[in-house]
N, C-alpha and C positions, 0 to 999 in steps of 0.2 A: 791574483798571483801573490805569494808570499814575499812578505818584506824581504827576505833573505836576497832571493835573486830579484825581485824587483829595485831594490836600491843600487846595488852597483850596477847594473843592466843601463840603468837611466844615467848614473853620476858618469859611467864610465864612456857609453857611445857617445853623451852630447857633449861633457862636461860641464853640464849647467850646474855650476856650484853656487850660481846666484840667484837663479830660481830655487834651489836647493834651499838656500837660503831664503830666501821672502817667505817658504813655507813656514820654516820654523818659527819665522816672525810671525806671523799668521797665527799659528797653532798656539806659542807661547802668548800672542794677543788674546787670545780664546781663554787661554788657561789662568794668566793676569784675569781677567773678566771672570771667571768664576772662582778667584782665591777673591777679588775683592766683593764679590757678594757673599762669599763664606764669609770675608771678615766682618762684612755690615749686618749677618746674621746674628754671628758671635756677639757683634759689640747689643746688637735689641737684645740678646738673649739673658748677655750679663746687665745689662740696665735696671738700677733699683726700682721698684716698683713705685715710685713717687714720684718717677722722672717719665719727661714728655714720653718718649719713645713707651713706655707701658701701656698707657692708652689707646697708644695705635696699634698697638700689637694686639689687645684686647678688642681693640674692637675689629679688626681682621680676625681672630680667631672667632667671635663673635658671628661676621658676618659670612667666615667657610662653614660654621655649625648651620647657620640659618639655613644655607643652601644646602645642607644633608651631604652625602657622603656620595661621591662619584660613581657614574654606573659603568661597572666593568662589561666592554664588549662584548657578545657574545663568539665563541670559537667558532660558530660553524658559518659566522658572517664574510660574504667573499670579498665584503671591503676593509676587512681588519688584516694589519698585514703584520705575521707573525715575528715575535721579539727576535730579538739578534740579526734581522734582515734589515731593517728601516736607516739603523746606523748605515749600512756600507753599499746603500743605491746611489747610483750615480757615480761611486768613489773607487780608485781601483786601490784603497786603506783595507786589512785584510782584519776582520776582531782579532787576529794575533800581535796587531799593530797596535797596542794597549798602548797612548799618549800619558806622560807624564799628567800629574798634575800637584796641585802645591806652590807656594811661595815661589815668585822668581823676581831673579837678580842678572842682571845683566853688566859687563865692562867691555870698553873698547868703545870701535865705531863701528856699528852695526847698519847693514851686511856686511861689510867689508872685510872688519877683523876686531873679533869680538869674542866675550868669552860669558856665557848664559849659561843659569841654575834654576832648573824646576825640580823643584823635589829633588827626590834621587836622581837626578838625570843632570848630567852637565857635558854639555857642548859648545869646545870651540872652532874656530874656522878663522881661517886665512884667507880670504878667495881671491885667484883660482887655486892656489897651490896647495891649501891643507887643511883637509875637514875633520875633526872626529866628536864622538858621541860616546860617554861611559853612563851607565845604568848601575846602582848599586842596592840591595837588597835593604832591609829596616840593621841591620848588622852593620851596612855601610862597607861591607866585600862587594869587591865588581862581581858583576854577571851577564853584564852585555860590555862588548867593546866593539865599536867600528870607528875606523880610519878610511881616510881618503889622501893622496898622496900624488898628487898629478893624475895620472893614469894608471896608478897603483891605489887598488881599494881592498880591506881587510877588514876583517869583524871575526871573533870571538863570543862565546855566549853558551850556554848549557846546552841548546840544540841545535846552533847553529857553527858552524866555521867557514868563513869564504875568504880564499885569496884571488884577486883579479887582476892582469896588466894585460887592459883591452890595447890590443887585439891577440895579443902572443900566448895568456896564460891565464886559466880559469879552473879554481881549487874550490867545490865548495860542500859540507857536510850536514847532512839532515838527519838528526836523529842518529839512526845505525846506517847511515847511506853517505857515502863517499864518494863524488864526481870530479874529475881531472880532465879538464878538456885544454889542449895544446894541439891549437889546428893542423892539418887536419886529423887528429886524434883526439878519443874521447876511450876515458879508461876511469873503469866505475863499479864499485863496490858494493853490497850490501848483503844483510841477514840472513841467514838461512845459507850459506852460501851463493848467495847470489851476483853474481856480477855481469858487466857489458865489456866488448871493447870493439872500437868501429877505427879505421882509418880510412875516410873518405876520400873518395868515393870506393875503395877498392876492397875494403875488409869490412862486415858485420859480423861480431859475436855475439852471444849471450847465454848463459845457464840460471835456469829461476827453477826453485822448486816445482813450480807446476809447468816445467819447459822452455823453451828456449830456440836460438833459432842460429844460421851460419851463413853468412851470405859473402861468396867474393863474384860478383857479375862478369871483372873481364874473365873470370873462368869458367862464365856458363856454371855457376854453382850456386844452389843454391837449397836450403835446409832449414828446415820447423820443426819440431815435435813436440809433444804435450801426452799428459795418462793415458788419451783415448786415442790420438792420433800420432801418425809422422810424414814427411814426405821430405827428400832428398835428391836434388838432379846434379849429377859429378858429371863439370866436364860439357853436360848438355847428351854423355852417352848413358854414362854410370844412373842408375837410379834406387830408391830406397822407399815403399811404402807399406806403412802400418796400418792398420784399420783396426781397432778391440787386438783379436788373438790372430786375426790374419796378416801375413806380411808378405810382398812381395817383393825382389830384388833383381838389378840386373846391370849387365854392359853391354850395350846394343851394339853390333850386331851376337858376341862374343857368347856370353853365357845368360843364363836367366835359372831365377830359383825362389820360392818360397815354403811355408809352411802354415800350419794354423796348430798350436799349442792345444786347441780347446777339442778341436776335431782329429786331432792326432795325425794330421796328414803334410807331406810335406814331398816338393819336386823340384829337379833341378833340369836345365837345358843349355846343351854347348852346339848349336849347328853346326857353326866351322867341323866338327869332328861326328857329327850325327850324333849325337848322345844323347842321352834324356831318362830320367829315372824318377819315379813316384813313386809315394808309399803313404799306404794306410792303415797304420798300427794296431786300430780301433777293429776294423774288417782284417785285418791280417793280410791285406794283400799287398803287392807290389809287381812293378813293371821296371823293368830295364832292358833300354833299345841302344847296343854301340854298334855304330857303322850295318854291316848286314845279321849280327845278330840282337832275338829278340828274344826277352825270356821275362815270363810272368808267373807270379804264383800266387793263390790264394788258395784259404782251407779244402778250397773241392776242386782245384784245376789247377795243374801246371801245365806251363807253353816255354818249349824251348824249339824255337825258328831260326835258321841260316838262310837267309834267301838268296837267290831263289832256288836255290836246290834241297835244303833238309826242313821235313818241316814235322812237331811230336809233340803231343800234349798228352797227360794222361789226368786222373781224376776220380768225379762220380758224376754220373748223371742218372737220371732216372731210377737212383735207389741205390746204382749199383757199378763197381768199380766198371775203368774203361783203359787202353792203352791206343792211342793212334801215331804211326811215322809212316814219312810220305819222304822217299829220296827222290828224287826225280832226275833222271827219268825212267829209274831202276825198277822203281815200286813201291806200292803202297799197302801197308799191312796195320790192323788194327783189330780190336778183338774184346772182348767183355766176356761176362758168366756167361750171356745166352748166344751170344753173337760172333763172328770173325769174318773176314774178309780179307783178302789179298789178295792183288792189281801186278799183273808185268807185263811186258811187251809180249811176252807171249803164252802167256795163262794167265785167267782170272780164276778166285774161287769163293764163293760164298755160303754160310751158315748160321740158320737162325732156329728160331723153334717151328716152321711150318717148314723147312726143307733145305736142301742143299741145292746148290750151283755150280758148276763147273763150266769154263769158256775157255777154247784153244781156236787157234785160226781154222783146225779144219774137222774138229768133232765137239761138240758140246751137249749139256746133259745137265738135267733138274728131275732131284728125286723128293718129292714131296706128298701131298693129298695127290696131286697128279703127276704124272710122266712125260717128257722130253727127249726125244733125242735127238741130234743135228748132225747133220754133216754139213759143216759148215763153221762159222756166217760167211769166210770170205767166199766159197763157190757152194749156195744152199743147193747141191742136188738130193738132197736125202733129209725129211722129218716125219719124226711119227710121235704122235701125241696121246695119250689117253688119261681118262675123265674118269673113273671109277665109281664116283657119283651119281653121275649122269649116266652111264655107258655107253660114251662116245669118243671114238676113235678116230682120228685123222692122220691122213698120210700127205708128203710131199714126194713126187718123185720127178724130179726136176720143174719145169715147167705145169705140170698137175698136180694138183691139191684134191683131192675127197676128203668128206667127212661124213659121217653117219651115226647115228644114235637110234634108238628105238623109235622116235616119233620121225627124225627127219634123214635124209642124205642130198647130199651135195658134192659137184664135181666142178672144175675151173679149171679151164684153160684160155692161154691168149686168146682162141679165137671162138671156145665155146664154153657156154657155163646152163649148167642143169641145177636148179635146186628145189628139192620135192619135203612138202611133210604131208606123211601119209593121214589121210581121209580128209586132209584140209585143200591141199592143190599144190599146184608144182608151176615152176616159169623157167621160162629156156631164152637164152639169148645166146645169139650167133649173129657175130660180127659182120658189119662195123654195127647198126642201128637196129637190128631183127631184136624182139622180144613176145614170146608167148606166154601167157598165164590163164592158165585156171584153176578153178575151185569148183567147191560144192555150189558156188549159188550160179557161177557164170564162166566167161572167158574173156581174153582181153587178147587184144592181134595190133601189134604198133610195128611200122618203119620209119622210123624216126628221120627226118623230121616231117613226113609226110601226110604218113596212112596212119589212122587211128580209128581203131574199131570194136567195138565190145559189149557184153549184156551179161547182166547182172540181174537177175529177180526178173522182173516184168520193165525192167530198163535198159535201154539199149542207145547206143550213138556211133555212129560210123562219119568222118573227118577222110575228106581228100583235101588238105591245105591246099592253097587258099579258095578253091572253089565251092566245095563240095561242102556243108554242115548238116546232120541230122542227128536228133537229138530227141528222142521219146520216152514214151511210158505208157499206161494200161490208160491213162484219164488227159494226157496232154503230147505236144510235138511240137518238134518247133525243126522247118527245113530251110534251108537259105541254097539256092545254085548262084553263087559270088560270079555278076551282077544285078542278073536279070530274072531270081525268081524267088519269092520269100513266101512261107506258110505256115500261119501260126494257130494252133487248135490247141482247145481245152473246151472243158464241161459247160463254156458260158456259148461257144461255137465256132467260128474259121472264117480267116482273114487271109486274102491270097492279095499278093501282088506278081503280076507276072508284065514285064515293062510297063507298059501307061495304062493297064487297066487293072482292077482292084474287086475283088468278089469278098462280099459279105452276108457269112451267111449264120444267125441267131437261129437258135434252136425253140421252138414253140410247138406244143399241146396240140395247138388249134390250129395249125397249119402251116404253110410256106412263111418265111419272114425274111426273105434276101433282098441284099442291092448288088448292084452292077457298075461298076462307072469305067467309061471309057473316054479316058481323061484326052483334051479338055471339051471333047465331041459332045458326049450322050449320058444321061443317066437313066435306068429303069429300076425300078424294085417293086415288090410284092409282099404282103404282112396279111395276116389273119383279117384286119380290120378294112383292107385299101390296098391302094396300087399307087403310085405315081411313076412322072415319065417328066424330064428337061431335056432340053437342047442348048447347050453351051448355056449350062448350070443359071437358067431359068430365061434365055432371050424368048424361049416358049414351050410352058410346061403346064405339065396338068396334074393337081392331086386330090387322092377320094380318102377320105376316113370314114365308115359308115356313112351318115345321111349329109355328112358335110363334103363339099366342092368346090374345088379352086383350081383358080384358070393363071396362069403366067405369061403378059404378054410385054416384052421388052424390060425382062424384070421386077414388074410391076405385078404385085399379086391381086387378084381379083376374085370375090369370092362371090361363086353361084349360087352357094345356098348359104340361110341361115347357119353362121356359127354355132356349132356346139356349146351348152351353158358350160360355165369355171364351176369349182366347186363350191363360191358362194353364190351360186344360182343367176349370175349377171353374165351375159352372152360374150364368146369369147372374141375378143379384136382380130 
């Protein structure tokens, strides 16, 4: 801490003017102590060379040659501790605190009351009641003063000025810096323009060149700002924030607004009143919303809105101007180079580059690559359609629809519908579930959800849900009577089940190859090679494979003849 405020700080909250004092005894002890070794230098220095003292000095001088010249530490050692620190460890003495030094003289009765000369520097004291210290240059012009005065302490000096009467009044100047503190106020000066003023707790100011800041907290306020930044809260409603070029503003609930200088854009907002307006100078656009209208512009669009009834915007889009307004509920009309359109309660009408439209409650009409006409849409008894393209014509006449073209025609009614294309086939349904179809390869016959019946090529299947399934072709079939009869053939052969007995019959060259089973009674079959026969599937059975023979008696198989060899030649188990 600086002498400046460190002295009265100390003299004036403790008033230790007698430890105040023991220092300076102390320090001028110190400084005595080193005038009188300056003097005992002096007196060897001047000593004629024939007198004791030259010898001694001689031979000191003598014995610092002998030892050679001191080894300067290295700097980059981390136990050298660099110049101008080593004086002020431990000390709270500031190097601005430059101690007299020189000859001293002292009168009086010291601490007490006493009046000491070190060098330029003379200080006397009274204690408790009156301390001062004058400093005076090689001129012998003062240039420091400080006083002590009970609880009144003062100093004078090139860079310093402090006036103090602890606790009521604290004056003190640094340089170009000027502080007034008179609790609770603090009112303070300096360069550049810069100053403070606080009255605690209730008021912070300040303005510095590089910012400054505004604080009253019972008002909920409170304010910073700096080159890059700001923020400002008024009130706890009010607010103010900067960022670079963008800045926002507002009074909550009331209004809101900002801008940004760099991006050229900038908005404001009043709820209470619906308002609200932006704009981007940059894009050339803007929007403004009060109450129920709205209106926006920019280089290719303007919007001008009343809600809810008027609504118009015109422009470019797609290359090419445009004009749209919607009254509601009167109409809407809008239009372009290639386009127009227009809506009312009772015509519509449209126009583009592939046709027109026109729409009334009870005749309507599109004239374009093809033909429309309606009578209607609210009662359609009347349309007729044509296709110039295609050359297909269709008619409505109430409840009947035809249509016809060179490959197909087609008729629909509620309760019958015909649709044929010639050389391919035709299908007919009549109500509710009837449908017939055929073609060149087959026919198909459905009562839905029942009967299903039909053949196609060499394929065919006839369905009486849920009983009845059959399902073929030229090389397989497959019949089911749902529960009690299922029959499934292909080229490998047929597999019947008809309740608890089971017919299988393999297709073979060489002869008969079927079995029998008549579950859980009897089993018979017959193969090119052999026959066998069970009784309740082996309690006693007999079976032949060529020259081999086996017998089944209580499930136990028993073989008559030698087993036939496996095919590594070793007789088979």
């Amino acid at each position: 801490m600086n002498r400046t405020v460190l002295f009265p700080a100390i003299a004036i909250a403790a008033g230790l003017a007698l430890p105040l004092a023991a220092r300076v005894h102390a320090d001028d002890a110190a400084a005595g102590s080193g005038s009188a070794s300056s003097g005992s230098a002096s007196a060897s220095s001047a000593a004629p060379p024939g007198s004791a003292s030259a010898p001694a000095s001689a031979a000191a001088s003598a014995s610092a040659s002998a030892k050679g010249p001191a080894k300067k530490p290295s700097e980059d050692d981390p136990l050298v501790i660099p110049e101008g620190v080593k004086p002020v460890i431990g000390s709270n003495v500031s190097p601005e605190d430059n101690r007299p030094s020189g000859a001293v003289s002292r009168t009086g009765l010291f601490p007490l009351a006493y009046k000491q000369r070190i060098g330029n520097e003379i200080t006397s004291a009274i204690f408790p009641f009156y301390y001062e210290r004058r400093a005076f240059d090689d001129a012998q012009k003062l240039v420091d003063r400080e006083s002590f005065y009970g609880l009144y302490y003062r100093r004078r000096s090139a860079r310093f000025d402090v006036d103090a009467a602890f606790p009521l009044f604290l004056r003190w100047r640094d340089d170009q810096t000027t502080t007034t503190v008179v609790p609770p106020v603090l009112w303070r000066d300096g360069p550049n323009g810069e100053w403070h003023r606080w009255l605690a707790p209730l008021f912070f100011a300040s303005s510095q060149p590089d910012g400054g800041y505004l604080h009253i907290p019972a008002l909920l306020t409170f304010s910073h700002h700096n080159p890059k930044s700001a923020f400002s809260l008024i009130g706890g409603l009010g607010f103010y924030d900067r960022t670079g070029k963008d800045v926002d503003w507002g009074l909550v609930p009331l209004v809101f607004g900002g801008n940004n200088s760099e991006k050229l854009t900038s908005y404001f907002l009043i709820p209470p009143l619906l308002t609200y307006h932006s704009e981007n100078k940059d894009a050339g656009a803007s929007t403004t919303w009060v109450g129920p209208v709205l209106y926006k512009s920019s280089p290719k669009k303007t919007v001008f809105d009343l809600f809810p009834l008027l609504f118009h915007n015109h422009g470019i889009a797609e290359g090419e101007g445009y004009t749209s307004t919607t009254l509601l509920p009167l109409f809407h009309y809008s239009r372009s180079a290639t386009k127009s359109l227009i809506v009312t309660p009772v015509f519509g009408s449209a126009k583009d580059d592939e046709g027109e439209t026109t729409i009334t409650p009870f005749y309507s009409r599109y004239r374009g690559r093809t033909r429309l006409d309606l009578a209607g849409p609210i009662i359609p008894l009347f349309a007729h359609y044509v296709d110039p393209d295609a050359y297909r014509e269709s008619y409505l006449f109430g409840p009947v629809y035809t249509s016809s073209d060179p490959t197909r025609f087609s008729v629909i009614t509620p309760l019958f519908a015909h649709f044929a294309e010639r050389g391919v086939g035709r299908t007919t349904w009549v109500f509710p579930t009837f449908t017939h179809t055929t073609d060149k390869d087959g026919w198909s016959f459905n009562l839905h959800p029942l009967i299903y019946t039909a053949k196609s090529g060499d394929t065919w299947h006839d369905v009486v849900a849920p009983i009845w399934w059959d399902f073929g072709s030229a090389k397989k079939r497959s019949t089911v009577l749902f529960p009690v009869f299922w029959r499934f053939r292909d080229e490998e052969g047929t597999t019947q089940v008809a309740l608890n007995t089971v017919w299988i019959d393999r297709k073979s060259s060489r002869g008969a190859n079927w079995d029998f089973y008549f579950l859980p009674v009897f089993h018979v079959g017959d193969s090119p090679n052999g026959s066998a026969w069970d009784f309740l599937f082996g309690f006693v059975g007999y079976k032949r494979e060529g020259t081999y023979k086996q017998l089944k008696l209580l499930w136990i198989p028993i073989d008559l003849t030698k087993p036939p060899p496996t095919s590594t030649g070793a007789p088979a188990k």
